[in-house]
Structure formats: C-alpha cells, structure tokens
C-alpha positions in Angstrom: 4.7 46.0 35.4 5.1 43.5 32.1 4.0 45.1 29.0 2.9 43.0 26.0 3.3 44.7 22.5 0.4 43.0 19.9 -0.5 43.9 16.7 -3.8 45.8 18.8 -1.7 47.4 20.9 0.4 47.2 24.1 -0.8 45.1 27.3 0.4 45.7 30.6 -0.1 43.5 33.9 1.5 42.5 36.5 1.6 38.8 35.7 1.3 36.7 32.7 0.5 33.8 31.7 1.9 32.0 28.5 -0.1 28.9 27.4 1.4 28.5 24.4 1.8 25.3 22.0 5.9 24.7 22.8 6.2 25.4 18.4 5.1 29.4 19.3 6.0 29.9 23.0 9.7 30.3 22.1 9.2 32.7 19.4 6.8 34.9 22.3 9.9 33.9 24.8 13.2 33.7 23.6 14.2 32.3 27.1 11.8 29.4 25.9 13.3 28.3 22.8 16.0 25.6 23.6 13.2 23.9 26.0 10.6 24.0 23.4 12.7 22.5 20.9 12.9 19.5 23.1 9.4 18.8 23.3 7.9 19.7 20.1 4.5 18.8 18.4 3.7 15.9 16.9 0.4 15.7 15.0 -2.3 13.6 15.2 -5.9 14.4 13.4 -9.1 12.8 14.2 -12.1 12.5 11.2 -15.7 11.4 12.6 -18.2 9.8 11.0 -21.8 9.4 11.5 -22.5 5.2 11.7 -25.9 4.2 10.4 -27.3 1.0 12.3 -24.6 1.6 15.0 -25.8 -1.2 17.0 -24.5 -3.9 15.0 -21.2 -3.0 16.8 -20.4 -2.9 20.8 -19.4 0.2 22.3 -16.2 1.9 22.0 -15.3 -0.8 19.5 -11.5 -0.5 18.0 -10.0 -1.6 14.8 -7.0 -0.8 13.0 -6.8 0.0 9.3 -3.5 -1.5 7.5 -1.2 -3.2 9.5 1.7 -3.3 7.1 2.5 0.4 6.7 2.9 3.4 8.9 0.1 5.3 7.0 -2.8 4.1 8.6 -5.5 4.9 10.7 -7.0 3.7 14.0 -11.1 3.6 14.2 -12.9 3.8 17.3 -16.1 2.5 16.8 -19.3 4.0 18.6 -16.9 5.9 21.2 -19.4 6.4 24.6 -22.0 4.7 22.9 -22.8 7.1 20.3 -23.2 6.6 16.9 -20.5 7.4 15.5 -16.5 5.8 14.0 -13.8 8.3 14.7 -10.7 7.6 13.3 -7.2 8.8 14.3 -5.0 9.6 12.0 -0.9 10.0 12.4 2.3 11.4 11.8 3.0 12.3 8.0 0.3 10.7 7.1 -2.4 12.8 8.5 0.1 15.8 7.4 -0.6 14.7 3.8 -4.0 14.1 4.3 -4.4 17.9 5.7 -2.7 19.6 2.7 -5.2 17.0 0.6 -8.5 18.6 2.6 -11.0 16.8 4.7 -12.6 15.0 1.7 -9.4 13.0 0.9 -8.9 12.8 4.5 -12.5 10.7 4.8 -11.9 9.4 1.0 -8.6 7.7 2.7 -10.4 6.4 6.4 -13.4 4.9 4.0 -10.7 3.3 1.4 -9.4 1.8 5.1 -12.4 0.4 6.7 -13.4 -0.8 3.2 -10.6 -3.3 3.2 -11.9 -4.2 6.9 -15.3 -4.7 6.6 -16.3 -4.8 3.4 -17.5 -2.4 1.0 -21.1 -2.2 2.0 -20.0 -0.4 5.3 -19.4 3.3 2.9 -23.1 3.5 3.1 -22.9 3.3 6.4 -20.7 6.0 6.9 -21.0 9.9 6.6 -17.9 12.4 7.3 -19.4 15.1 9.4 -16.2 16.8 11.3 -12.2 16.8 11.1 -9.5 18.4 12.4 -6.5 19.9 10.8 -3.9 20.9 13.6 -0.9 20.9 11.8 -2.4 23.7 9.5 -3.7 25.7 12.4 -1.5 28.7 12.6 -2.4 28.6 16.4 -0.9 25.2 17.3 1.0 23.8 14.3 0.7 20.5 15.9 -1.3 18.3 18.5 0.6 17.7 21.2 3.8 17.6 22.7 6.5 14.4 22.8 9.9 14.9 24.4 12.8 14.1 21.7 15.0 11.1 22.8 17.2 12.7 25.8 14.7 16.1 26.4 12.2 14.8 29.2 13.6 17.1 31.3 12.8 20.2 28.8 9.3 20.1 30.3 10.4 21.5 33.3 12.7 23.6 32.1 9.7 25.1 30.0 7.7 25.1 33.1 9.6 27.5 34.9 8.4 30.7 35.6 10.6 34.0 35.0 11.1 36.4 37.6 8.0 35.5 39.4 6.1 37.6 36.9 5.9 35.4 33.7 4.4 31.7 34.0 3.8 29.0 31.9 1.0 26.5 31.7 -0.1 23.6 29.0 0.5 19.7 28.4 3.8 20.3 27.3 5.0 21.8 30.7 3.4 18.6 32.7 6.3 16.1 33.7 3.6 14.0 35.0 0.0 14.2 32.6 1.9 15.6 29.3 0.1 15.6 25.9 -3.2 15.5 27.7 -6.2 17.5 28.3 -5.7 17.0 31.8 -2.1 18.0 31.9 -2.7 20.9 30.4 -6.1 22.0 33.1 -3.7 20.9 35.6 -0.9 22.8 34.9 -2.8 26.2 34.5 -4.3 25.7 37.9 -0.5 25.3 39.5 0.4 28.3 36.8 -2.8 31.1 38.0 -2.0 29.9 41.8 1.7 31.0 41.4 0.6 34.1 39.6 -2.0 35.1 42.1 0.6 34.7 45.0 2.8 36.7 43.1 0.5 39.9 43.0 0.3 39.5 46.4 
C-alpha cells in the first residue's frame, strides 16, 4: 500500500499516478529529479481578442508582429472561423509581460498589430482572456522541451517505480511531447499499467 502525506492528510492506494508538470514532479519524486531537469518548461502565453468585422480577414489567418527581435508575438487571426485574434506570446518576453499583468500583456499585442495594420485596427480589438503559466504555482511553465543532449530524459521520466507509481503528461511522450495529445495519450498507457498492476 503507497501512502501520500498532504497538507489534508495522508492518502493511501495501491497505485498512483503522478501527472505532474516535469518543474514539480521531482520535488513529489526525488527519483524524478535528474530526468525532469532534462526536459523542463518553457513558457508560452496566449492573449485573445474579440475582432470586430472579423470577416474582412480569411480564416485562421497568421501574422507575425516584429521580425527584428525575439520579443514578439505571433497572431492568429479568426482561429476556426471565429471572431476572434489570439496571439502567442514567448519565452522571456511573455515572462515580462506576466509580471506586467494582462493589460500590459494586450497594451504590448495591440502596440504589435498597430505597426502591422495600422492603427485603426485597436478599435477593432477587445482583450477578453489570457493566460499566465509561468506564474501559476501549479505548472510554472507551458510545456516541456528536452535541453540539447536530454531527449532521452522523457523516458527516463516515464518509467514507472516498482509497478506501483506511474507517470503520465506531455513531458513523458517520446513521440507527441509538449502536446495536448501527448499528454491524453500518455495517461491512457499510464491508468492501463496501473489497472494491470492491481490486478
């Protein structure tokens, strides 16, 4: 029997499973943490906008925002046909932009499409959602990349321990990492291994 200790108490099971972001499963797992230094989160924040007179652009519609420096955005442009812009933004940029708050964060995207489409297009545009992962205590990040030489971390982080402890999310996929997908996929694979387990 595994027992959990949390700050409501103690869990016990027979199996667990640890879906973790790789930037908290090693501090959960010791075991973890030299895997999950090799494929740590990198961050990347997506702003939308609500697009007035959205049809003046084609569907899923893509435009970059400076080409000369690395803090920049990249603007989707009625994704699925809806009317909306949502804009990705990276790296230490969207880092900044999080300790800044959400208004810089749109203040900085409408500066940015501005320059790309004049300045009539603000009026066009109204912030309605953003994310912060970098800031959420959850995730500290997005999603996993594998530093140069650490590919194989993933399956090293994917490994279960004594057929009682499993682990699941994009950042154990060698195949579908840092995707939504990856992640699905690799829970399936992890709750089929634990079930067979229990016996």
């Amino acid at each position: 029997m595994l027992a959990i200790e949390t700050s409501r108490g103690t869990l016990q099971c027979g199996t667990a499973i640890v879906t973790l972001p790789s930037a908290l499963v090693g501090v959960l797992v010791p075991e973890k943490a030299e895997p999950a230094a090799g494929v740590p989160l990198g961050l990347t924040d997506k702003l939308y906008f609500a697009l007035e007179d959205a049809e003046e652009f084609p569907s899923d519609h893509h435009v970059l925002g400076s080409t000369d420096r690395t803090a920049t955005g990249s603007y989707q442009f009625r994704p699925h046909g809806r009317s909306l812009v949502e804009a990705f933004l990276g790296g230490s940029n969207a880092r900044a932009l999080e300790e800044a708050g959400p208004a810089a964060m749109a203040a900085f995207a409408l500066d940015e499409l501005s320059s790309c489409f004049g300045g009539a297009i603000r009026r066009r545009l109204r912030p309605i959602a953003s994310s912060a992962w970098g800031a959420d205590e959850w995730a500290r990040g997005a999603y996993s990349y594998a530093r140069p030489g650490h590919a194989d971390a993933r399956a090293r982080l994917a490994e279960r321990i004594e057929e009682r402890v499993f682990f699941a999310g994009e950042a154990t996929s060698t195949h579908d990492f840092s995707t939504a997908h990856g992640a699905w996929r690799s829970g399936i694979t992890a709750a089929e291994a634990a079930l067979k387990a229990l016996g």
